[in-house]
C-alpha positions in Angstrom: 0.0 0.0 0.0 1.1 3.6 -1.1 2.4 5.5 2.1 0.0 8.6 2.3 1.5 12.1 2.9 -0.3 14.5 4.6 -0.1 17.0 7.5 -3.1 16.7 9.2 -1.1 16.1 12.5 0.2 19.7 12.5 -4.1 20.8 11.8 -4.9 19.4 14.9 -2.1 21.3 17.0 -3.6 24.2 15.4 -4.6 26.5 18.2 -7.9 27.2 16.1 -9.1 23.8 15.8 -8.9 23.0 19.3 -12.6 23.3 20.4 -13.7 21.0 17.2 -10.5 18.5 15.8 -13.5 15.9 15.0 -13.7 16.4 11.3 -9.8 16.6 10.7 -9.8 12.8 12.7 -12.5 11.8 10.0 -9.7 12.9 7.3 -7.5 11.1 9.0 -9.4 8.0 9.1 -9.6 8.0 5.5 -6.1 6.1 5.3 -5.2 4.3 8.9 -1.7 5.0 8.5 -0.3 8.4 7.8 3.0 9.7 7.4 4.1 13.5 7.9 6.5 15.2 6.1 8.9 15.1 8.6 8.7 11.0 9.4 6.1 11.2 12.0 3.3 8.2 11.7 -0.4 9.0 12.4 -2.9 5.9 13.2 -6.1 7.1 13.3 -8.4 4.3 13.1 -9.8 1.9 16.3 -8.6 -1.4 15.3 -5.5 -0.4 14.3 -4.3 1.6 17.2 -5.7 -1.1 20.0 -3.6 -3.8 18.4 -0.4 -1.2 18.7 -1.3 -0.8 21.7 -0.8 -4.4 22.5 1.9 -5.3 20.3 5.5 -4.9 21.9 7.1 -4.4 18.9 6.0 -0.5 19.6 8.0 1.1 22.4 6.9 3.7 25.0 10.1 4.4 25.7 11.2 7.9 24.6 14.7 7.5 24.3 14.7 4.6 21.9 14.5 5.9 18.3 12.6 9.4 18.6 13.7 12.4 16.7 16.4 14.7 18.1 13.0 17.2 18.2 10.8 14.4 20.7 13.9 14.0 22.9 13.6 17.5 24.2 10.8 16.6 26.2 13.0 14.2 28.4 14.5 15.1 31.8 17.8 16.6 31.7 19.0 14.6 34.5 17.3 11.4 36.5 14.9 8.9 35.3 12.1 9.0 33.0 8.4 7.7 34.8 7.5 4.0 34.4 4.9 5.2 31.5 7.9 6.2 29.4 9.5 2.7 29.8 9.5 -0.6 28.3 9.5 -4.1 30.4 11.1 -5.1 32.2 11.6 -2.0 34.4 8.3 -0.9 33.4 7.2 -3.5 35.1 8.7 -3.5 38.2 8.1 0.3 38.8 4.4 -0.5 38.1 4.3 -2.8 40.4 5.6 -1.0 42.8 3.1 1.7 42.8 0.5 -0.9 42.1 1.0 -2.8 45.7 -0.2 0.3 46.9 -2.8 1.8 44.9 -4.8 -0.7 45.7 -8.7 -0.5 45.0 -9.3 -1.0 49.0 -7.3 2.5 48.9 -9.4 4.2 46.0 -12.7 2.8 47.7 -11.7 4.4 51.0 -11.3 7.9 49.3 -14.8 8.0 48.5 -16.3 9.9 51.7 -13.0 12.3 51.6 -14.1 13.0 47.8 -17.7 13.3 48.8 -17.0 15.6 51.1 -14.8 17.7 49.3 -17.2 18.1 46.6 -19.7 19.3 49.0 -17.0 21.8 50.5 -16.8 23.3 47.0 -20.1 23.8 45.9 -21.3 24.9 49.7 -18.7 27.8 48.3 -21.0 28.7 45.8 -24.0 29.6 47.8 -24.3 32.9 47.5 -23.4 32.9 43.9 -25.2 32.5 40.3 -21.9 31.5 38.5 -19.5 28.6 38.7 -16.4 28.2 36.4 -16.1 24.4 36.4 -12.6 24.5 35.9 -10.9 26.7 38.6 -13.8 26.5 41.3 -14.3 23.0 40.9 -12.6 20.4 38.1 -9.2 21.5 39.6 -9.1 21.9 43.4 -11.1 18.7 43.6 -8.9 15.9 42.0 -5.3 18.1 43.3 -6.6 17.9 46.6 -6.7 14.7 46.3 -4.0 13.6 44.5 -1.6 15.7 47.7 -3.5 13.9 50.6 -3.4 10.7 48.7 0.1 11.2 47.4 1.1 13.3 51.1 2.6 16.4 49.3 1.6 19.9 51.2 -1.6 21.1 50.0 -0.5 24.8 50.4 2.6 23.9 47.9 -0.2 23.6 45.0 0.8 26.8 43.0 4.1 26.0 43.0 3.1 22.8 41.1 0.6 24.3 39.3 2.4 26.4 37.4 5.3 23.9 36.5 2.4 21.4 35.9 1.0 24.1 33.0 4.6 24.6 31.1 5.3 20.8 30.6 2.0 19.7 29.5 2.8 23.0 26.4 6.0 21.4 26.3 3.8 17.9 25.2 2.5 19.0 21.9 4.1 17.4 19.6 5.7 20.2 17.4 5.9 22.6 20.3 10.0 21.7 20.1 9.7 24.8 17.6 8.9 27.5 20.0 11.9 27.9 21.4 10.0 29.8 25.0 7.7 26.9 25.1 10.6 24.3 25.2 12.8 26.4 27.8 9.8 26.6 29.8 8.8 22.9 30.0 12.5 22.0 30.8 12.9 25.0 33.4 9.6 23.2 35.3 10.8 19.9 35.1 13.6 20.2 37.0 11.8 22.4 39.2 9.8 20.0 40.1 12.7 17.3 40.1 14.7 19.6 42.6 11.0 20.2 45.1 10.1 16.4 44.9 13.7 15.7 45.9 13.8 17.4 48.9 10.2 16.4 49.6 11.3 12.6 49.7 14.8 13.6 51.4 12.0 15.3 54.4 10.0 12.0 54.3 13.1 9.7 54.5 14.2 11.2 58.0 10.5 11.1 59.2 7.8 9.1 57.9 4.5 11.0 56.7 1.4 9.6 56.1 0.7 8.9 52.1 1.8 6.8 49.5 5.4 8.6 49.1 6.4 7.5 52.8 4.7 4.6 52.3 7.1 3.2 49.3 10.0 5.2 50.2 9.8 3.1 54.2 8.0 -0.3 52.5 9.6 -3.1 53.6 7.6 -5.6 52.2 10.2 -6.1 48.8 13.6 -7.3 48.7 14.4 -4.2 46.1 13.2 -1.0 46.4 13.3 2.4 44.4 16.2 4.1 44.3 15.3 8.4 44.9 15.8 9.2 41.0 12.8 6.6 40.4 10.4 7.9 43.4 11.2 11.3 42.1 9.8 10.5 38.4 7.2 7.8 39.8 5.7 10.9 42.4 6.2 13.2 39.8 4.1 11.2 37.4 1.4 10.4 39.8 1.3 13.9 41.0 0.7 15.5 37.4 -1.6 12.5 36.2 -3.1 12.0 39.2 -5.5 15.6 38.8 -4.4 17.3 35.1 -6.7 14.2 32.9 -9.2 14.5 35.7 -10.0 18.0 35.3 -9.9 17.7 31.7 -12.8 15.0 32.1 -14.9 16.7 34.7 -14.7 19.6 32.6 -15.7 17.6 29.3 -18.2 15.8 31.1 -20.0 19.2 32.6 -19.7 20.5 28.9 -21.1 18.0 27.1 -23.9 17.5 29.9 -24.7 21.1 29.3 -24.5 20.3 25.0 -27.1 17.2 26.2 -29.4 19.0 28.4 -32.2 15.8 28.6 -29.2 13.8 29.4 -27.9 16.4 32.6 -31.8 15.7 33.9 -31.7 11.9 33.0 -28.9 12.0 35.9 -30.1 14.0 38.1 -33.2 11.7 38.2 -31.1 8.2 37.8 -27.7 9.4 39.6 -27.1 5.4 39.0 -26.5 6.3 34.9 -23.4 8.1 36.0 -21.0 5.1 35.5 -22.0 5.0 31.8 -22.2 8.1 30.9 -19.0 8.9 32.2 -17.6 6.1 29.9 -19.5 7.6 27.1 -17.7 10.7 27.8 -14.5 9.0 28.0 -15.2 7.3 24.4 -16.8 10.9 23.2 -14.6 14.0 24.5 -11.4 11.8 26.1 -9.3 14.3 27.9 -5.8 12.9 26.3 -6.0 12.7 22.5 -3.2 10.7 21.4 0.0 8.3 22.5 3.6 8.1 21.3 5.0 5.0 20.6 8.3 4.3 18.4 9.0 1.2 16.8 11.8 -1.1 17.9 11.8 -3.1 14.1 9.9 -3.0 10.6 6.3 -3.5 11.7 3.7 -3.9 8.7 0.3 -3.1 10.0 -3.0 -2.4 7.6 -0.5 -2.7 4.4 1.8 -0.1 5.9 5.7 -1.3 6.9 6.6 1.3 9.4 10.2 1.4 9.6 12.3 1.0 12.9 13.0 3.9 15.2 9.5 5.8 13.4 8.0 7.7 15.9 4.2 6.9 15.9 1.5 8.7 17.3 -1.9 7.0 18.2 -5.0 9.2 17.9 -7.1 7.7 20.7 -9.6 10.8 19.9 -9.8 9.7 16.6 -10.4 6.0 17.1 -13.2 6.3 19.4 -15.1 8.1 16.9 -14.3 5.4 14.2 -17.5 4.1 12.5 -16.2 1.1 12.2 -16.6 0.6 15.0 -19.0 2.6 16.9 -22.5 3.1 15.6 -23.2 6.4 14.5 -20.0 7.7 16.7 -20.4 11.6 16.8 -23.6 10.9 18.9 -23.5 11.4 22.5 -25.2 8.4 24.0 -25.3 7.1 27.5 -26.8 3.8 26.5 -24.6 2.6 24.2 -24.4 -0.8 24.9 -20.8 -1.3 24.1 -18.3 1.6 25.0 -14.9 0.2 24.8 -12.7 3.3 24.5 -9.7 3.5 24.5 -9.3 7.1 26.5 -7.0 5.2 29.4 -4.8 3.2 26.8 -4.0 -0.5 27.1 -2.0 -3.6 27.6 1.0 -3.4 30.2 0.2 0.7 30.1 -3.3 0.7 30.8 -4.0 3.8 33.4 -2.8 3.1 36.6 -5.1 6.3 38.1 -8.3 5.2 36.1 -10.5 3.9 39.1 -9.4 7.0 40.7 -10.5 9.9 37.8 -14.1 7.3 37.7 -14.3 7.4 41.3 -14.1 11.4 41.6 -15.6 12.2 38.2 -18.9 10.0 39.5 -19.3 11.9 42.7 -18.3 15.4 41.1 -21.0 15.1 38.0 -23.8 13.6 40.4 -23.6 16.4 43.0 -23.1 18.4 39.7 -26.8 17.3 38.4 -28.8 17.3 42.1 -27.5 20.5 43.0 -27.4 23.1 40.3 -30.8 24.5 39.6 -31.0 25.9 35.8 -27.5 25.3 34.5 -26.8 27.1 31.3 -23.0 27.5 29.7 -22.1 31.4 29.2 -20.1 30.6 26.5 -19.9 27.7 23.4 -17.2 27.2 22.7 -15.7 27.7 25.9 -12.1 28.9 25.8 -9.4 25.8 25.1 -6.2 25.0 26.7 -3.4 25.8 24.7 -2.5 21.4 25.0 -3.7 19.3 22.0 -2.7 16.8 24.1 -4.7 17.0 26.9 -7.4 19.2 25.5 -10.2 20.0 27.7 -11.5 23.5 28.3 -9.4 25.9 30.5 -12.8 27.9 32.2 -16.1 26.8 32.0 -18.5 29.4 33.0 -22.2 28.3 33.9 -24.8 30.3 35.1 -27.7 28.7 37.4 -30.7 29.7 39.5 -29.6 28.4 42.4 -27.6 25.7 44.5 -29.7 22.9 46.0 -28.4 21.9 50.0 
């Protein structure tokens, strides 16, 4: 089969084309494997990227084969996170983190959540307007994420901001803006050099959270060295509220889009579990995955040579007719919503019954308590991130806020 050449990956990074990349996915999906210009393979299409995602012939690992441009967005110094690496350190990192992240430790953060959500809105009281983002999406899953995690709450706009310069620093093609590049790196070790000396803190006394609880676990003969709980809590730190916010946000969009499905749930809070998946599967807050290729892979007709960087558009697949019915339809009952929005194989999302857990509480107080809902503005104004693209305010007027 006849490579295709076309661009349509730097369209989507397009600032302008952030609150609607749907049709240039359907381009896409016209051939399932693209090539750029400047040797950078798109896959577009669902069956295509979930067998990539599957197949260890495709690496996660960013420092085997990328372009001199996708190395930039590696640490200076230290380790890369566990999602960045191949088996079998991949592995064992995981597993580490997954001793501990139990679902008896997600179940028990329900009430905190619960409770948190209710703190927020009882904020709100007096007022007729909400922006999802920064009075609600945000503080919830970070204040989280810090108890959980046992990094100092009041050390969250520190992180915030660093948090904001390497998700621009993401994109792929932002390696060309030379401020956006400096920025991301400048944040990284920033955060490197404060999660160090958080975990030197911890080592001399014990805190409560998962950082003292691997750094003091004694229940493996081999533990992680600091370099590796540096990346590991940096990971889980970032990913632990950035996707979540994005989804809370989507979901509260889209609600608002699908007004007879907002009342559906505030009737039948016990629809929240699909329609959150339907979300997921609809307005996913991370669009796409990097992969390189450790040999010649051939994959629908296409031989994809070693070292090719490869990008999986998860956004796009979910909305492939071939596999969903009638895809750019928001429904709640679809009967079969297998997205792909938290990856797969040995990479599937480590914090997914987490962003469920918190997105479910958040969008059914959401629905019982806001009387009247109505978005100020559609389209909302986008993050600058392709990447993890999700609205960066929300505004939404109501009547009033329910007890």
């Amino acid at each position: 089969m006849t490579v295709i050449h076309k661009n349509l990956l730097d369209e989507v990074l397009d600032y302008t084309n952030r609150a609607n990349p749907y049709p240039i996915y359907a381009r896409m999906r016209e051939h399932p494997i693209l090539v750029q210009d400047d040797g950078r393979y798109i896959v577009s299409t669902y069956t295509e990227i979930r067998a990539i995602l599957q197949d260890p012939r495709f690496s996660s690992d960013l420092r085997k084969g990328y372009s001199q441009a996708d190395q930039r967005i590696l640490p200076e110094h230290g380790e890369v996170s566990f999602i960045s690496l191949d088996p079998p350190k991949h592995d064992w990192l995981r597993y580490q983190v997954m001793s501990k992240f139990t679902p008896e430790l997600i179940y028990g953060l329900r009430s905190r959540t619960e409770e948190i959500v209710k703190e927020l809105l009882d904020a709100r009281r007096n007022e007729n307007r909400l922006d999802i983002v920064d009075d609600f999406a945000y503080p919830l899953p970070v204040t989280i994420i810090c108890e959980l995690l046992g990094v100092p709450r009041e050390d969250e706009p520190r992180f915030h901001i660093w948090a904001e310069h390497i998700v621009r620093g993401l994109d792929p093609g932002s390696h060309s803006k030379a401020e956006i590049e400096q920025q991301a790196r400048q944040a990284r070790n920033e955060l490197n050099q404060y999660m160090g000396e958080l975990i030197n803190s911890i080592q001399k006394q014990p805190h409560p959270g998962l950082l003292s609880a691997m750094l003091h676990d004694t229940t493996h003969e081999k533990h992680m060295g600091k370099e590796e709980l540096v990346a590991t809590s940096n990971l889980l730190l970032n990913a632990g509220h950035l996707t979540t916010v994005n989804l809370i946000t989507n979901s509260m969009l889209t609600l608002l889009r699908h007004p007879d499905s907002f009342e559906k749930l505030r009737r039948e809070p016990t629809i929240v579990a699909d329609l959150v998946e339907e979300v997921l599967r609809y307005e996913q807050p991370v669009q796409l995955i990097r992969r390189t290729t450790l040999t010649d892979v051939s994959i629908a007709g296409v031989t994809i040579p070693k070292g090719a960087p490869v990008y999986l558009i998860t956004a796009s697949g979910n909305r492939d007719p071939l596999r969903f019915t009638d895809p750019d339809l928001f429904d709640p009952a679809r009967p079969d919503i297998e997205h792909l929005s938290f990856g797969g194989g040995l990479h599937y999302c480590v914090g997914a019954p987490l962003a469920r857990l918190e997105t479910h509480i958040a969008l059914t107080e959401l629905a019982r308590r806001l009387q009247a809902p109505r978005l100020v503005e559609d389209p909302p104004p986008y993050r600058e991130s392709a990447v993890l693209r999700g609205p960066r305010h929300l505004l939404v007027n109501y009547e009033r806020l329910l007890d």
